[in-house]
N, C-alpha and C positions, 0 to 999 in steps of 0.2 A: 233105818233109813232116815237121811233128814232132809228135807228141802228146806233153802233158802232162798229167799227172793226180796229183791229192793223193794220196797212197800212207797220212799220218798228220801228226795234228795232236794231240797230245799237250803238256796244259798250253802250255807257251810254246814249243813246236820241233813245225816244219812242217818235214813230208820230201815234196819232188814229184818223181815219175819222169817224166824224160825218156824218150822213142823215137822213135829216126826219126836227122835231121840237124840242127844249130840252126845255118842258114844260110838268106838272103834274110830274110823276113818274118816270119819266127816268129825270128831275132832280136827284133825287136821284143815278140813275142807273150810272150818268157820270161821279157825286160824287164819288163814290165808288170807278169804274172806273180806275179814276185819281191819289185816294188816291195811291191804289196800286202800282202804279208803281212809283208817288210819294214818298214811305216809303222804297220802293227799293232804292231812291237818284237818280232817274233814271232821266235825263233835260225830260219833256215835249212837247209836241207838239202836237196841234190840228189843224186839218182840216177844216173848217169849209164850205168849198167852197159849197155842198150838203145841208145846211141850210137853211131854208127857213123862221123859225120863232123863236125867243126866248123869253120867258115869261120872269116876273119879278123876278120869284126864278132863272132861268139859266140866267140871265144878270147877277144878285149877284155870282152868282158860277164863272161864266166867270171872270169878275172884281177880283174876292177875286184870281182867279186863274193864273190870268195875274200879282196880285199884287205878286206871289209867283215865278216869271219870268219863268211860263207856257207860252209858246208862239201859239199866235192864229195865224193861218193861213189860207189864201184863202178868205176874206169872202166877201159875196155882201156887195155893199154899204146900204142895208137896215140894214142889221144885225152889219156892221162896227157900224151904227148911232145908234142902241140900244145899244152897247156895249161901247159908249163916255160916259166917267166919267165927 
């Protein structure tokens, strides 16, 4: 399970916390998520500190979303190491 929740939206930079896992279907769910406020032009920002696990489709998402200077925030060093390109 992952909850996601807007933490702040200040002028143009949205921060959402993640908790839980971003793996199966909330994949999609963070997807979406993201797009949103991404197609606003909105800077990103994710939390990630409440992570615990990310599978191989939310490593992809993460990466693709970092490559679009989404900025990851907080994370354990386990989750930092799945997220090295």
């Amino acid at each position: 399970m992952l909850r996601i929740s807007l933490v702040e939206a200040l002028d143009q930079a949205v921060t959402i916390r993640l908790e839980g896992q971003v793996r199966g279907p909330w994949v999609d769910e963070l997807r979406q998520s993201c797009e949103q406020w991404l197609a606003k032009g909105s800077a990103l920002h994710l939390d990630l500190s409440d992570v615990s696990f990310i599978d191989m489709d939310g490593v992809a998402l993460c990466r693709g979303l970092r490559d679009r200077k989404v900025r990851i925030l907080h994370c354990s060093p386990f989750v930092a190491e799945q997220l090295k390109s």
